[in-house]
C-alpha positions in Angstrom: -4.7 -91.3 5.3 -7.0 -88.6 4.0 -5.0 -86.2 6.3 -1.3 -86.7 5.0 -2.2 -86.8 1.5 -4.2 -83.6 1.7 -0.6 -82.3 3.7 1.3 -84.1 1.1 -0.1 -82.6 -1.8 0.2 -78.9 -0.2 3.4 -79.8 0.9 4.7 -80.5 -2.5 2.6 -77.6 -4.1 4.4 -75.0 -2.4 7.5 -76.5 -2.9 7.2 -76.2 -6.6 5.2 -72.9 -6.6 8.4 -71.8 -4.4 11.2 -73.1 -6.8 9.2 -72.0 -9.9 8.7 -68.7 -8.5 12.5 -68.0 -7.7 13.7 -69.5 -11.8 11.0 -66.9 -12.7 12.4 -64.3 -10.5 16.5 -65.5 -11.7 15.3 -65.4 -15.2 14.2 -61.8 -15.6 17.0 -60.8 -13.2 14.3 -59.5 -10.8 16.7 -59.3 -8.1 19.9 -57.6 -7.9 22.9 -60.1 -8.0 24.5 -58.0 -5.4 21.6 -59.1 -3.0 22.1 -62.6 -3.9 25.7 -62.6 -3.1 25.1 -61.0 0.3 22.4 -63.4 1.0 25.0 -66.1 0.3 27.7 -64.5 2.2 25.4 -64.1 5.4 24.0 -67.3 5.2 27.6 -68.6 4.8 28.8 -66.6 8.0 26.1 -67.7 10.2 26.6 -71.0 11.7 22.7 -71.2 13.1 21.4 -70.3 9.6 23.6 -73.3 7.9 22.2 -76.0 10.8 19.0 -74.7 10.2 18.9 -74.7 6.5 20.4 -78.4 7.0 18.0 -79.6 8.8 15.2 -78.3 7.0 16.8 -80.1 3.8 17.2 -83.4 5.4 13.8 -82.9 6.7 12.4 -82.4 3.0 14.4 -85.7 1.9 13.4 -87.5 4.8 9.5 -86.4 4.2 10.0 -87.5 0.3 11.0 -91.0 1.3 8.6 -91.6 3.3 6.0 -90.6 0.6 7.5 -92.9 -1.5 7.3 -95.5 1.1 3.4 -94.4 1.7 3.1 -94.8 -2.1 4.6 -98.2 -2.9 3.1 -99.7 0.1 -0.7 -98.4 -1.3 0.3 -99.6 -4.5 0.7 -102.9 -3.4 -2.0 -103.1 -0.9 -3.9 -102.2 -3.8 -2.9 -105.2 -6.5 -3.5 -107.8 -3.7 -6.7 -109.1 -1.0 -5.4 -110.0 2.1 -7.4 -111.6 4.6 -6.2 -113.5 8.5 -6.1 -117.2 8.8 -5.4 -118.9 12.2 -2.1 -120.2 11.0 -1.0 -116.2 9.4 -1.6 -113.8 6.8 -3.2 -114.7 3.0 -3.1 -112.6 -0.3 -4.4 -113.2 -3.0 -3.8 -111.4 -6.6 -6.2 -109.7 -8.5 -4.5 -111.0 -11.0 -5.4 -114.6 -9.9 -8.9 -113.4 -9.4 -9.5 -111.5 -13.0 -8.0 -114.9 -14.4 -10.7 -116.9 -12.4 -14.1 -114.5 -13.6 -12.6 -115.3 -17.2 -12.9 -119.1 -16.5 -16.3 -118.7 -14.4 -17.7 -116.8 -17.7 -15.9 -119.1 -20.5 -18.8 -120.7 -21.1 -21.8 -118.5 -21.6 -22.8 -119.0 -25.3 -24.2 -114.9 -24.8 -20.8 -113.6 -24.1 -17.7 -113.7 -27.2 -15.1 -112.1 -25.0 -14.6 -110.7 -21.7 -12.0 -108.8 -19.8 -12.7 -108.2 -16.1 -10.6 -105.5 -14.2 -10.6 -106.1 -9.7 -9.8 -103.3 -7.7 -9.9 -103.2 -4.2 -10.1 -100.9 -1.6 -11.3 -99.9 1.8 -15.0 -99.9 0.4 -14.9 -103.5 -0.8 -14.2 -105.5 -4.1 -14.9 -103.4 -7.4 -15.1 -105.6 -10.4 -15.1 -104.0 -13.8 -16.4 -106.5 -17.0 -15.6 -104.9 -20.4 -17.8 -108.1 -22.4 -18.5 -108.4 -26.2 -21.5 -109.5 -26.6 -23.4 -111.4 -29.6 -26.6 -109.3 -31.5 -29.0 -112.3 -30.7 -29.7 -111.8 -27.2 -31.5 -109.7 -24.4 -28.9 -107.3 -23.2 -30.5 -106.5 -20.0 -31.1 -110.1 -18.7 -27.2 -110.8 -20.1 -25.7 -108.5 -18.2 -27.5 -109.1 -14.7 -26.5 -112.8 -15.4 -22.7 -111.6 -15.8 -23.3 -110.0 -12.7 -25.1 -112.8 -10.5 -22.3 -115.1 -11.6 -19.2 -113.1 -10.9 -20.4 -112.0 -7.3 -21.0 -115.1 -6.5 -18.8 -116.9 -7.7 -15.9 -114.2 -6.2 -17.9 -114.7 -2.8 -17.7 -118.6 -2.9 -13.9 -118.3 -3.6 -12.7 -115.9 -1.2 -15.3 -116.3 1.9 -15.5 -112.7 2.3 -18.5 -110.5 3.5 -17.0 -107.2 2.2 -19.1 -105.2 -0.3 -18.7 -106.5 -3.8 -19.5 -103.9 -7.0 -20.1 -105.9 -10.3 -19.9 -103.2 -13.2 -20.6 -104.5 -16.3 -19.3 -102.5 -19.8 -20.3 -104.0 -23.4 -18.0 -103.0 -25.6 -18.5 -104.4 -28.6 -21.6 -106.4 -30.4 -21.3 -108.5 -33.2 -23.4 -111.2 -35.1 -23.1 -115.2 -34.9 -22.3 -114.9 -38.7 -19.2 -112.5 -38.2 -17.5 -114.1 -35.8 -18.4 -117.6 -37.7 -16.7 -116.1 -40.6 -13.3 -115.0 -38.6 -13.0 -118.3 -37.5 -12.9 -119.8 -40.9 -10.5 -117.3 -42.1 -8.4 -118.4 -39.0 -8.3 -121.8 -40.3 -6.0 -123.2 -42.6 -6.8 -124.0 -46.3 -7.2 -128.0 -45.5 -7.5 -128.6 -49.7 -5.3 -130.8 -51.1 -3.1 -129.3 -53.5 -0.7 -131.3 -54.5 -0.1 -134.3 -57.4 -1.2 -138.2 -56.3 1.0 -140.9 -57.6 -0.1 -144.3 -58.5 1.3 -147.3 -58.3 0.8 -150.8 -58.8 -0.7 -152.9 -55.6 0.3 -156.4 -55.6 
């Protein structure tokens, strides 16, 4: 894979080195137009040259599909985990499994908000936590809490033995009191406001 995108990417290189060097070359009228138009002409008048230069065009929009293809299918690959049961093939989302750390996680009082991010690749499962975290607690023994309980839990689910990177990234700290405060102005004014009526009770 390494292979044919190190050839893709040289491929394409000269391509667009080759078509940017020939606008250059049109646009300061480098070359006489009277060498163009026999160019043309003997490329026109040559039967071989107008196979060739069609097969080396189909050949460039046959090798674009196919990185396309190539592309698509690593893209995908890439947004699922697929693994072999006895009874056929089994993906799973990352999706599904960045919606599953969020309920593992839901209840640590240490943790206000976390947003995990699962890649993975040949190398194994890379798990990315971006957490906000409250003032009133030991950072270090947090975050190696965050990261015994995803790993884990992420191994219990899918019953794979593939490396699994926990990365953990506080973004944000705030205090008890904040965040009690945001609440409240969440909340709506539950005051009565309005005029009572009495009447007689019989």
């Amino acid at each position: 894979m390494r292979i044919l995108s190190g050839l893709t990417l040289f491929f394409y290189t000269l391509v667009f080195f080759i078509v940017g060097g020939t606008l250059i070359v049109v646009a300061f009228n480098a070359v006489p137009q009277d060498l163009v138009t026999d160019t043309i002409a003997t490329i026109y008048a040559s039967p071989n040259t107008r196979l060739a230069m069609g097969f080396v065009g189909a050949l460039l929009i046959f090798i674009s599909i196919l990185v396309v293809q190539i592309t698509v299918g690593k893209m995908h690959r890439e947004k699922t985990i697929a693994f072999e049961n006895p009874d056929g093939q089994v993906t799973i989302s990352l999706t599904a499994i960045e919606d599953f750390i969020k309920r593992a996680l839901k209840q640590l009082p240490e943790v206000k908000e976390l947003r995990p991010s699962v890649k993975a690749g040949k190398k194994g499962i890379k798990i990315i936590n971006r957490v906000t975290l409250y003032s009133d607690i030991n950072i270090p023994e947090t975050t190696e809490r965050i990261q015994n309980i995803v790993k884990t839990r992420v191994q219990d689910m899918l019953g794979v033995e593939e490396p699994i990177s926990i990365r953990v990234h506080v973004v944000k700290i705030v205090h008890k009191e904040e965040s009690a405060k945001n609440i409240k102005k969440d909340e709506p004014n539950s005051q009565f406001k309005g005029t009572i009526e009495y009447g007689n009770f019989r």
